[in-house]
HTML snippet that shows the backbone in 3Dmol.js (N, CA, C, O; Angstrom):
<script src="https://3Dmol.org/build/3Dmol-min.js"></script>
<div id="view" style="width:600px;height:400px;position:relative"></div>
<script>
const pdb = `
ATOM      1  N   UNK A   1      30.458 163.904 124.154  1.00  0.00           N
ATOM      2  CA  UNK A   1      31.779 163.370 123.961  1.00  0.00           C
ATOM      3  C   UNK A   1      32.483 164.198 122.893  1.00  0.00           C
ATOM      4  O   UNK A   1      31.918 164.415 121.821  1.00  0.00           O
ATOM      5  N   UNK A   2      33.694 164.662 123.154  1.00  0.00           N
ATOM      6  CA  UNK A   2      34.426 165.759 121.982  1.00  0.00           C
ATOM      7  C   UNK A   2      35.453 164.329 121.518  1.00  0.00           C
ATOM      8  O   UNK A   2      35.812 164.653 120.386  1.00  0.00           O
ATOM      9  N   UNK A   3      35.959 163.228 121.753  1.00  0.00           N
ATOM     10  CA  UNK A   3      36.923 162.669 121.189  1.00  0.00           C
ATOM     11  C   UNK A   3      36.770 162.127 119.879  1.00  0.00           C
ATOM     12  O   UNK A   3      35.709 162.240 119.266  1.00  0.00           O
ATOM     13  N   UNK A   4      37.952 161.440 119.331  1.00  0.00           N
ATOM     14  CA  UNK A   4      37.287 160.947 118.056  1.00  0.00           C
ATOM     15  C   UNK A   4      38.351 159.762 118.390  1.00  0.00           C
ATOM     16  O   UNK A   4      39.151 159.944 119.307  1.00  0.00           O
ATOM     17  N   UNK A   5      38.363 158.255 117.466  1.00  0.00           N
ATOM     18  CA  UNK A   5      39.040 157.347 117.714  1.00  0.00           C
ATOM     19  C   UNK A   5      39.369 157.040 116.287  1.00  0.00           C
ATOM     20  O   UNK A   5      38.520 157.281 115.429  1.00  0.00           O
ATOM     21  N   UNK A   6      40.598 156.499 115.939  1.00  0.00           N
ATOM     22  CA  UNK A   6      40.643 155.916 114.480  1.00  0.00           C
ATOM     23  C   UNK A   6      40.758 154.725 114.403  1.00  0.00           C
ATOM     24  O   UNK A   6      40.664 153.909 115.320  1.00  0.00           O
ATOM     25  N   UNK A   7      41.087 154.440 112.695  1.00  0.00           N
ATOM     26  CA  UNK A   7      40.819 152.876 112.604  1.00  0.00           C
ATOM     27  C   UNK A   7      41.430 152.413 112.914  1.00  0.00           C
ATOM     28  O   UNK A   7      41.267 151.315 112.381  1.00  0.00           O
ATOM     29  N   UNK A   8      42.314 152.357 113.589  1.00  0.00           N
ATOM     30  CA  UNK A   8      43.538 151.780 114.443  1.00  0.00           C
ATOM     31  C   UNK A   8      43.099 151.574 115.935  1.00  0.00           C
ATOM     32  O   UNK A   8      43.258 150.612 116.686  1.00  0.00           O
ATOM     33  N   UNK A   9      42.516 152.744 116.113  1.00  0.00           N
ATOM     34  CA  UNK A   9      41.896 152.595 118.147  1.00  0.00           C
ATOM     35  C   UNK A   9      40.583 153.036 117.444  1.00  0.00           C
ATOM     36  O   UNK A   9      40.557 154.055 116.755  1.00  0.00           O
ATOM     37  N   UNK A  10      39.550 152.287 117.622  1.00  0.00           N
ATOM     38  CA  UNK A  10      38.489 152.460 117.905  1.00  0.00           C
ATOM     39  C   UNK A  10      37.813 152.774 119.034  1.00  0.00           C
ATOM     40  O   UNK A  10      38.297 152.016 119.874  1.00  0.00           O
ATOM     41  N   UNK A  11      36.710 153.656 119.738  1.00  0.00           N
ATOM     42  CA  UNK A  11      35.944 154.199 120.830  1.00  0.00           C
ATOM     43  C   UNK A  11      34.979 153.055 120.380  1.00  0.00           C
ATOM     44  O   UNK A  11      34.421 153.160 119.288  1.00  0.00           O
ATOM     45  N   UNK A  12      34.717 151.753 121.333  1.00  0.00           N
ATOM     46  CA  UNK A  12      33.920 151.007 121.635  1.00  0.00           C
ATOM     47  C   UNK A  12      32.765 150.964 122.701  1.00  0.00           C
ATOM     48  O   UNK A  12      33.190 150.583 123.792  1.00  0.00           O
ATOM     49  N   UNK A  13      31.715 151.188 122.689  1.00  0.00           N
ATOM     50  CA  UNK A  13      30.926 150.790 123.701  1.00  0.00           C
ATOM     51  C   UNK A  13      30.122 149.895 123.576  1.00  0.00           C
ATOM     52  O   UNK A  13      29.204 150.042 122.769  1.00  0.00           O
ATOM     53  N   UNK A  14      30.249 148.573 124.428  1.00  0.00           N
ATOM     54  CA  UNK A  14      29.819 147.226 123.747  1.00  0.00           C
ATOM     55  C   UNK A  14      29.360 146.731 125.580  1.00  0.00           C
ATOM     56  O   UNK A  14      29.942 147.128 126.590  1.00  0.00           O
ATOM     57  N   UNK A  15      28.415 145.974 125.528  1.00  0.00           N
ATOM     58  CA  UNK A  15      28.037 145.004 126.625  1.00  0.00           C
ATOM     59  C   UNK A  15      29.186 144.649 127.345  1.00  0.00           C
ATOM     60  O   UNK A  15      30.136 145.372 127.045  1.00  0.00           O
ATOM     61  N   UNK A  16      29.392 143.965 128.018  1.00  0.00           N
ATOM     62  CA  UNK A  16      30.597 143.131 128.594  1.00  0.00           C
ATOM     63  C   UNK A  16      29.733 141.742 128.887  1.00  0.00           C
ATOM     64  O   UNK A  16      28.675 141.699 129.515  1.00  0.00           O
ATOM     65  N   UNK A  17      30.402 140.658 128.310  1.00  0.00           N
ATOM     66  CA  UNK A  17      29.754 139.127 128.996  1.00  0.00           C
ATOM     67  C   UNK A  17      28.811 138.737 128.067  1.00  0.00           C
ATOM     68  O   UNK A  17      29.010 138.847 126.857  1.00  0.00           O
ATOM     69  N   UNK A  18      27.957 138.358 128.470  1.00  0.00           N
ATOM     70  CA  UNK A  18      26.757 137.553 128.054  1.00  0.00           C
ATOM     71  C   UNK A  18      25.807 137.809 129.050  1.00  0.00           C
ATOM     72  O   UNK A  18      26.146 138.069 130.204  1.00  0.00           O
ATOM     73  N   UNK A  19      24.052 137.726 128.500  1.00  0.00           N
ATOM     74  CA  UNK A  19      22.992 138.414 128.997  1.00  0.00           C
ATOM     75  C   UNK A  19      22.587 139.061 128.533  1.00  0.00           C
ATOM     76  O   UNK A  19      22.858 139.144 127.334  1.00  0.00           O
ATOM     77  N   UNK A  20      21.577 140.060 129.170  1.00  0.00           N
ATOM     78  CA  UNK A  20      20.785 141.110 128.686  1.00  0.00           C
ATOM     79  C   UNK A  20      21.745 142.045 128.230  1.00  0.00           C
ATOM     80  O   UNK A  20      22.863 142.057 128.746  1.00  0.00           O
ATOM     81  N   UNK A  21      21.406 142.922 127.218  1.00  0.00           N
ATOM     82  CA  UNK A  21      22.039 144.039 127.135  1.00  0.00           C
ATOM     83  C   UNK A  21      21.947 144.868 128.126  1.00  0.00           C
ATOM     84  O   UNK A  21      20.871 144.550 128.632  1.00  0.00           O
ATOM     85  N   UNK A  22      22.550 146.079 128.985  1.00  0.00           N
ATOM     86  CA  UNK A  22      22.814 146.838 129.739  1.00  0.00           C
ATOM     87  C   UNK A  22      21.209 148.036 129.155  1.00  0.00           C
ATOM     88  O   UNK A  22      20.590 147.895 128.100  1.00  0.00           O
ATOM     89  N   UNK A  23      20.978 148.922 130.056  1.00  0.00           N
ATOM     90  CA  UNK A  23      20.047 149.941 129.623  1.00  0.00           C
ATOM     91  C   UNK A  23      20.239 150.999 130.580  1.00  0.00           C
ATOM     92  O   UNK A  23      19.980 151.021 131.783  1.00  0.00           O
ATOM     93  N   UNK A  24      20.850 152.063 129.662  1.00  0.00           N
ATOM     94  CA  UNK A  24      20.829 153.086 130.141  1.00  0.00           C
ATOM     95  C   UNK A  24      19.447 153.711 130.107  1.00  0.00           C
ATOM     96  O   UNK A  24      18.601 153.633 129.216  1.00  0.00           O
ATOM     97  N   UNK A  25      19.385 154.558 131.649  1.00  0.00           N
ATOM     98  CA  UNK A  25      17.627 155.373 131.446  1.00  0.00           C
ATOM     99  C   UNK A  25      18.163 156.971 131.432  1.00  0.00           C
ATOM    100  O   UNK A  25      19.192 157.483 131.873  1.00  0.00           O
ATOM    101  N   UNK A  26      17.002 157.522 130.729  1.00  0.00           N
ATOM    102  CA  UNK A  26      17.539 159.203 130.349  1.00  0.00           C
ATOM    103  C   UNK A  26      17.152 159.755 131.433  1.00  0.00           C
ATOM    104  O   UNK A  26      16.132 159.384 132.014  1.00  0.00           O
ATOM    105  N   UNK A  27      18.152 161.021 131.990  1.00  0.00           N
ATOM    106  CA  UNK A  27      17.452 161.891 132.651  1.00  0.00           C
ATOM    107  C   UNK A  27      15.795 162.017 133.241  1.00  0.00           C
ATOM    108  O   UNK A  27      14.820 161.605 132.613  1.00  0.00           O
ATOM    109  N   UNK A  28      15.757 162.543 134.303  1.00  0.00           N
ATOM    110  CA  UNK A  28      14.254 163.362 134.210  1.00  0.00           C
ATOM    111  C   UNK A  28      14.579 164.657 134.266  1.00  0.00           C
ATOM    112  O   UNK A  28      15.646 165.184 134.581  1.00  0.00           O
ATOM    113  N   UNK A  29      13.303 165.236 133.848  1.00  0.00           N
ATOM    114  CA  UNK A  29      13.665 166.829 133.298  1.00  0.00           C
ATOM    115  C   UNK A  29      13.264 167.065 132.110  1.00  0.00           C
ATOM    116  O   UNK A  29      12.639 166.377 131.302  1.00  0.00           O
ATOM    117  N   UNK A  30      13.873 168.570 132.060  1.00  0.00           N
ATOM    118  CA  UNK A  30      14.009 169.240 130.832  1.00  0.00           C
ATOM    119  C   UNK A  30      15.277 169.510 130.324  1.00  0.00           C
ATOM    120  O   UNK A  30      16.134 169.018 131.059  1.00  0.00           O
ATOM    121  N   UNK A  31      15.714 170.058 129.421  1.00  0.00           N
ATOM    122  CA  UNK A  31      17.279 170.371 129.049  1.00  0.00           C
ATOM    123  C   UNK A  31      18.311 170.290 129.816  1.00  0.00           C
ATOM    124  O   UNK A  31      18.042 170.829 130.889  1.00  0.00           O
ATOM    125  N   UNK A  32      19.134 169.969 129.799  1.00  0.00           N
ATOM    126  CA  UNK A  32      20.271 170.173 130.852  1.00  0.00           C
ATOM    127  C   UNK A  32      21.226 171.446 130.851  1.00  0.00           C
ATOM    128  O   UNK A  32      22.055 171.643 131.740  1.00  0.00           O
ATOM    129  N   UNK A  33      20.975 172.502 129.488  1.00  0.00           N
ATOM    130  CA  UNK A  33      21.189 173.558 129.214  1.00  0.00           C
ATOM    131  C   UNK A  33      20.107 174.388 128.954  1.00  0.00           C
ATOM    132  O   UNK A  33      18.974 174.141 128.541  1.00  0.00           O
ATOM    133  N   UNK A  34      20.723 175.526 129.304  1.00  0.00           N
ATOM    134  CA  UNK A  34      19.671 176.534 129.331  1.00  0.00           C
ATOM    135  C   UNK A  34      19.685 177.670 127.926  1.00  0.00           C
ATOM    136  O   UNK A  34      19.128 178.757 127.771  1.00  0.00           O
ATOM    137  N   UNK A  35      20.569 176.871 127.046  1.00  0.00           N
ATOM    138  CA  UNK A  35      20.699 177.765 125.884  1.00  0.00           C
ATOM    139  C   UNK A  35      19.502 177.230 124.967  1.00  0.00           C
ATOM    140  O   UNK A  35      19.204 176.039 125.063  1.00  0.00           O
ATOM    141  N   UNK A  36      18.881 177.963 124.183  1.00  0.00           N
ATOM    142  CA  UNK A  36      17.463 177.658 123.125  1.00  0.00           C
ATOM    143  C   UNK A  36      17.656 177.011 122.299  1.00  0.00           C
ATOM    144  O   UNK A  36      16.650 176.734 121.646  1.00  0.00           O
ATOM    145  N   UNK A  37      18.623 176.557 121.951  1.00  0.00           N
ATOM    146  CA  UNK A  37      19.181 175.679 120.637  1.00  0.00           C
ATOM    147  C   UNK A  37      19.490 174.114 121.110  1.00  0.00           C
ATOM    148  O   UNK A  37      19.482 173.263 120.220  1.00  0.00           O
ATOM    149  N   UNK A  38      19.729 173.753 122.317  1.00  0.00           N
ATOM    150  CA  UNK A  38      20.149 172.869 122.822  1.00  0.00           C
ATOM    151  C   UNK A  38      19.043 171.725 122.513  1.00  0.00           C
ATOM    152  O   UNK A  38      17.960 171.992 121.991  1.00  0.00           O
ATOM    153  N   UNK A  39      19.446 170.397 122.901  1.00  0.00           N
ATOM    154  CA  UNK A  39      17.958 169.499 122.794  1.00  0.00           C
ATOM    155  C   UNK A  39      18.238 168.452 123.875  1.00  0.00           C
ATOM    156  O   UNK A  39      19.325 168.399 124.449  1.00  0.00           O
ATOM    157  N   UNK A  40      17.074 167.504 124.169  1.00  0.00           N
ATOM    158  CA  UNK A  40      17.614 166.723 125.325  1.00  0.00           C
ATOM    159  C   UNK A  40      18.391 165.913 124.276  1.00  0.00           C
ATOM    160  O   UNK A  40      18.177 165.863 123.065  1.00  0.00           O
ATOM    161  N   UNK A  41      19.543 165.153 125.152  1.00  0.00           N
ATOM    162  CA  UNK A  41      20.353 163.764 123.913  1.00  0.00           C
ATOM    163  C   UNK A  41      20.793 162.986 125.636  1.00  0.00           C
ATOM    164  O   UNK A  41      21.034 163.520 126.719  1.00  0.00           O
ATOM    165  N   UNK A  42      20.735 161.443 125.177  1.00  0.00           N
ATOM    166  CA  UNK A  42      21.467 161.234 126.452  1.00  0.00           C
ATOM    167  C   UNK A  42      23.048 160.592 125.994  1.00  0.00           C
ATOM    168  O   UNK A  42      23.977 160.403 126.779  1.00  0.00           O
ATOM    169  N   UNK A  43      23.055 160.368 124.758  1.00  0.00           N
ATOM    170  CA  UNK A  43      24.473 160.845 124.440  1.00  0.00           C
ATOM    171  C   UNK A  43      24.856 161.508 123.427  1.00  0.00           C
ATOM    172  O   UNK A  43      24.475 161.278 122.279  1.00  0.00           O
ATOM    173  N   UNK A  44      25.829 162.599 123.834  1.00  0.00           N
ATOM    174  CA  UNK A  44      25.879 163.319 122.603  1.00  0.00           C
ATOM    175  C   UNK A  44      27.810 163.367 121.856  1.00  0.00           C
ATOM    176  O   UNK A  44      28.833 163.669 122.470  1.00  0.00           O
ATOM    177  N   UNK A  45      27.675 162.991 120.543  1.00  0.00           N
ATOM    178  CA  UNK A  45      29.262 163.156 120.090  1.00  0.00           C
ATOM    179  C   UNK A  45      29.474 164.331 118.855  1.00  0.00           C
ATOM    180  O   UNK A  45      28.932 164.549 117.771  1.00  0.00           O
ATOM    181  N   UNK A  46      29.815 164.525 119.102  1.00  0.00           N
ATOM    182  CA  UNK A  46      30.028 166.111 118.048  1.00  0.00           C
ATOM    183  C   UNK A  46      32.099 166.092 117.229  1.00  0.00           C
ATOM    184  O   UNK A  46      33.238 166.474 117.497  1.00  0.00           O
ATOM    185  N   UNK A  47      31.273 165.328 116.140  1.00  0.00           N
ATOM    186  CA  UNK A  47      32.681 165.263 115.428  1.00  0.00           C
ATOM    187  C   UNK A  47      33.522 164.165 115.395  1.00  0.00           C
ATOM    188  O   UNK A  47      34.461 164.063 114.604  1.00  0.00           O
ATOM    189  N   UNK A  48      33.158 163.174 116.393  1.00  0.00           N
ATOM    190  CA  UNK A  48      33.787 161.820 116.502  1.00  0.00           C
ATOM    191  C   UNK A  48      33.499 160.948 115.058  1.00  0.00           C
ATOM    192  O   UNK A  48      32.761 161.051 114.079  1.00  0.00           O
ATOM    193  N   UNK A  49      34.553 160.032 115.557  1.00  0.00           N
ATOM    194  CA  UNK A  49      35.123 159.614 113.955  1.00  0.00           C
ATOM    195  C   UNK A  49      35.185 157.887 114.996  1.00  0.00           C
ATOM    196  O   UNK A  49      35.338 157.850 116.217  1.00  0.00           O
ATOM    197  N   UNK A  50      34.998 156.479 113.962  1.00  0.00           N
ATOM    198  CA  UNK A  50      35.176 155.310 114.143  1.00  0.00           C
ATOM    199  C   UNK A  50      34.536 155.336 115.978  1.00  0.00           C
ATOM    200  O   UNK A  50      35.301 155.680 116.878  1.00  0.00           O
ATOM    201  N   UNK A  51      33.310 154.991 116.220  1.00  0.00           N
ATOM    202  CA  UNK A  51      32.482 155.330 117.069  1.00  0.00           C
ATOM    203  C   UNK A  51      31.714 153.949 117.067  1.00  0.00           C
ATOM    204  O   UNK A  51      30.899 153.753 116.165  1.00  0.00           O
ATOM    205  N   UNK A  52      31.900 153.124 117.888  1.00  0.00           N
ATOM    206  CA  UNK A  52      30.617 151.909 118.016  1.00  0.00           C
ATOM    207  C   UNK A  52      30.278 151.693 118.860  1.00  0.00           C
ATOM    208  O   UNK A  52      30.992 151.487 119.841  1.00  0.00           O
ATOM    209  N   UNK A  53      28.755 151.633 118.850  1.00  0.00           N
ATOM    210  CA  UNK A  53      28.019 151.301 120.111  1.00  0.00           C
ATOM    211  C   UNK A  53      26.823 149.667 119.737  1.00  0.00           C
ATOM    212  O   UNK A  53      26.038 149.401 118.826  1.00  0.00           O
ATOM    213  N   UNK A  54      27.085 149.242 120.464  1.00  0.00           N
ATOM    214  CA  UNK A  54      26.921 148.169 120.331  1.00  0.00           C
ATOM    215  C   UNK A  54      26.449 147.312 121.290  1.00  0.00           C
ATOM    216  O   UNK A  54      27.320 147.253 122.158  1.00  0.00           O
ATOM    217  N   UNK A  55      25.289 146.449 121.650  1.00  0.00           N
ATOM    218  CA  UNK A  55      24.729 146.186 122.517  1.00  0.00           C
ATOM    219  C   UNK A  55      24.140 146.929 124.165  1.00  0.00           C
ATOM    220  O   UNK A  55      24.063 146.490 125.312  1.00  0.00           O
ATOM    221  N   UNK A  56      23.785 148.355 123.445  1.00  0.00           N
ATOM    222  CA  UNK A  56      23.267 148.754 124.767  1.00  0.00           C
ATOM    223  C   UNK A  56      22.094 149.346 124.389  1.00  0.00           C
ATOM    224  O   UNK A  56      21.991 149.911 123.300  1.00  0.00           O
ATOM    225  N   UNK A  57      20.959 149.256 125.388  1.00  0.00           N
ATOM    226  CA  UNK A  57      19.814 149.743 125.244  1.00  0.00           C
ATOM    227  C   UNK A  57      19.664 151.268 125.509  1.00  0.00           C
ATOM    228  O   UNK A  57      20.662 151.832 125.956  1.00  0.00           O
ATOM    229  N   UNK A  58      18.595 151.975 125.301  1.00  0.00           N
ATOM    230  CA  UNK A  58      18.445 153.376 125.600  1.00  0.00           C
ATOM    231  C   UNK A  58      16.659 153.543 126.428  1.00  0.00           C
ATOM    232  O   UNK A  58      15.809 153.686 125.549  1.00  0.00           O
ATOM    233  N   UNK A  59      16.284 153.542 127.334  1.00  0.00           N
ATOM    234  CA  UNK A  59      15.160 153.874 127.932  1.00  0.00           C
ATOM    235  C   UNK A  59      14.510 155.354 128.426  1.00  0.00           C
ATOM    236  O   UNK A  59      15.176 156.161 129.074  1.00  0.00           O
ATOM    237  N   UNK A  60      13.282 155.560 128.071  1.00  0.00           N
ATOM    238  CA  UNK A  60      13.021 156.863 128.916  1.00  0.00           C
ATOM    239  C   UNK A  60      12.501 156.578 130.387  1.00  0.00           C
ATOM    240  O   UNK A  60      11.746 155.662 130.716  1.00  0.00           O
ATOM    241  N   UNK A  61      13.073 157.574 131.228  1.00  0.00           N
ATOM    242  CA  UNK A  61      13.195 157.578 132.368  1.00  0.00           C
ATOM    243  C   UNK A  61      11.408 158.164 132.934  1.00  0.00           C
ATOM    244  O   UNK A  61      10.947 159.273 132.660  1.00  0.00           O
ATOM    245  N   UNK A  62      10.678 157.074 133.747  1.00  0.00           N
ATOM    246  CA  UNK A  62       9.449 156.852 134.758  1.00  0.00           C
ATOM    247  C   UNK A  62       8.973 158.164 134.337  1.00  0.00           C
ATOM    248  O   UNK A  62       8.136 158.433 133.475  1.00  0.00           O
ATOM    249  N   UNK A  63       9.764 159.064 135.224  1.00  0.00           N
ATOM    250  CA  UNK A  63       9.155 160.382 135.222  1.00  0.00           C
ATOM    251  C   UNK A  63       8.983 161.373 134.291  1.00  0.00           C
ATOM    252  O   UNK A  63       8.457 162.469 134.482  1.00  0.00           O
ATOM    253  N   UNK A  64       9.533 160.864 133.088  1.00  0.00           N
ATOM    254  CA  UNK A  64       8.906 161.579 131.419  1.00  0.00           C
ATOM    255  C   UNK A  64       8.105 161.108 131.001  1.00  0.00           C
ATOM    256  O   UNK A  64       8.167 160.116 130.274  1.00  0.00           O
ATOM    257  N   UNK A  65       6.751 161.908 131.474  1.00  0.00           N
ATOM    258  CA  UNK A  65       5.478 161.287 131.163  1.00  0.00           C
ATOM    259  C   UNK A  65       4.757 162.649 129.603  1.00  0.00           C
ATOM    260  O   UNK A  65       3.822 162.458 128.825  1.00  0.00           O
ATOM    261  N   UNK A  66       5.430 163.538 129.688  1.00  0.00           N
ATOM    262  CA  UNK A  66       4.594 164.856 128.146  1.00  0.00           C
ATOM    263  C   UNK A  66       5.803 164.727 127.500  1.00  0.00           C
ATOM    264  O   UNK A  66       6.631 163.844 127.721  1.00  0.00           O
ATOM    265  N   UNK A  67       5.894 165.630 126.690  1.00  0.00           N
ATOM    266  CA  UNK A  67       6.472 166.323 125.446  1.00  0.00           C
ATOM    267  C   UNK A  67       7.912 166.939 125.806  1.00  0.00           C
ATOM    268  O   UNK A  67       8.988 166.794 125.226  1.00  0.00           O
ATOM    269  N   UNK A  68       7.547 167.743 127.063  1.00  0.00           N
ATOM    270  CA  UNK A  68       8.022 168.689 127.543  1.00  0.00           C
ATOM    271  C   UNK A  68       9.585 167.984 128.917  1.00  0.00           C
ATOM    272  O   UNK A  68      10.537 168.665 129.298  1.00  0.00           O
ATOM    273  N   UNK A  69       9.321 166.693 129.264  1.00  0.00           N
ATOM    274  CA  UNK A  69       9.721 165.861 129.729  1.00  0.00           C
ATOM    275  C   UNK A  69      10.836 165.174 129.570  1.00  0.00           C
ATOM    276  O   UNK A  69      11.863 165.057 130.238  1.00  0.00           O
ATOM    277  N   UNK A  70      10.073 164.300 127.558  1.00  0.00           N
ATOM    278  CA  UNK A  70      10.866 163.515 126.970  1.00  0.00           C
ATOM    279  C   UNK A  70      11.947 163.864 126.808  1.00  0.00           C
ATOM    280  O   UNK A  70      12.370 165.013 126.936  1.00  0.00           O
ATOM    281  N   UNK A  71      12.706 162.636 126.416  1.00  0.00           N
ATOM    282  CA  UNK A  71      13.850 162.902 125.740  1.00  0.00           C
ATOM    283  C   UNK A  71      13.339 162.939 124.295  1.00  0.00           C
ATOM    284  O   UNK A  71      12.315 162.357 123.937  1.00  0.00           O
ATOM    285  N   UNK A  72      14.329 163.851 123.290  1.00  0.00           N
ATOM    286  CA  UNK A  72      14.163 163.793 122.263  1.00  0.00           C
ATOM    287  C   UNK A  72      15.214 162.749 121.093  1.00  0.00           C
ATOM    288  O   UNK A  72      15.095 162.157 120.020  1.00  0.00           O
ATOM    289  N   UNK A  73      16.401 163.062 122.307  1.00  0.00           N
ATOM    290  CA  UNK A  73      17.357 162.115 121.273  1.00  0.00           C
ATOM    291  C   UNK A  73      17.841 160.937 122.256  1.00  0.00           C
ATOM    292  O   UNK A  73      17.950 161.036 123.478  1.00  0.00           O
ATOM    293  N   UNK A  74      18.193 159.450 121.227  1.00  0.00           N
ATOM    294  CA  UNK A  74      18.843 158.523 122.158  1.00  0.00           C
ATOM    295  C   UNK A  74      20.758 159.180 122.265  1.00  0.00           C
ATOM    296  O   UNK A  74      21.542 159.721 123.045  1.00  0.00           O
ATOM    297  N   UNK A  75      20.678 158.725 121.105  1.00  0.00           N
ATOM    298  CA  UNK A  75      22.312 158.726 120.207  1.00  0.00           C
ATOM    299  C   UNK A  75      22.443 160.185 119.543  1.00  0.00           C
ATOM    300  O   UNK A  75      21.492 160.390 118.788  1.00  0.00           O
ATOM    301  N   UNK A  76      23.446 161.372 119.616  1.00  0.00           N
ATOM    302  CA  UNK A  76      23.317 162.096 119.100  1.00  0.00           C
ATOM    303  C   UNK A  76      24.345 162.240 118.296  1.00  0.00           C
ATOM    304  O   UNK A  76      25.211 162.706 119.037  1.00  0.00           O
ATOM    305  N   UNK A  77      24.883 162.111 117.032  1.00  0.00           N
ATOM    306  CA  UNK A  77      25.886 162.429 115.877  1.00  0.00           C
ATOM    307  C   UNK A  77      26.108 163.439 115.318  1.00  0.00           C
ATOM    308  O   UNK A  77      26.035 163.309 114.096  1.00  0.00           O
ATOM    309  N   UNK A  78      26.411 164.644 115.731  1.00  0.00           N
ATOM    310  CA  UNK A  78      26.697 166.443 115.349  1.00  0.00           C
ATOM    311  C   UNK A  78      28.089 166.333 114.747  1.00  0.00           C
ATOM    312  O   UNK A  78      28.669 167.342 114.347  1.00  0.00           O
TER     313      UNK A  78
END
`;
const viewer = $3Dmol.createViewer("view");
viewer.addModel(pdb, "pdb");
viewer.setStyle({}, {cartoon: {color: "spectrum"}});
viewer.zoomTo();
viewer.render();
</script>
């Protein structure tokens, strides 16, 4: 995500309703880039400002079973 929100508009990501929280599952795989610096994230914000996340889960996905698989990041803040 490149946006940023202020204290006036906030970027919310919140449940909707009542219940379980929602769960996002990560990728399977490896990087989604092929540059060496990159890392897995299944979300990534770089520079965002007034940012809430709020009632959602983060899961690794069945088929990340090694190292090489995992995800490394849930939430990423650059």
């Amino acid at each position: 995500m490149t946006a940023t929100g202020t204290a006036a508009n906030p970027i919310i990501f919140q449940r909707s309703g009542t219940g379980a929280n929602p769960t996002i599952t990560a990728f399977t795989g490896t990087k989604l880039s092929t540059s060496t610096d990159s890392i897995d994230v299944m979300w990534a914000f770089w520079g965002s400002d007034f940012v809430t996340l709020n009632g959602i889960n983060l899961a690794e996905a069945t088929g990340n079973t090694n190292p090489t698989s995992m995800m490394e990041v849930g939430y990423g803040f650059y």
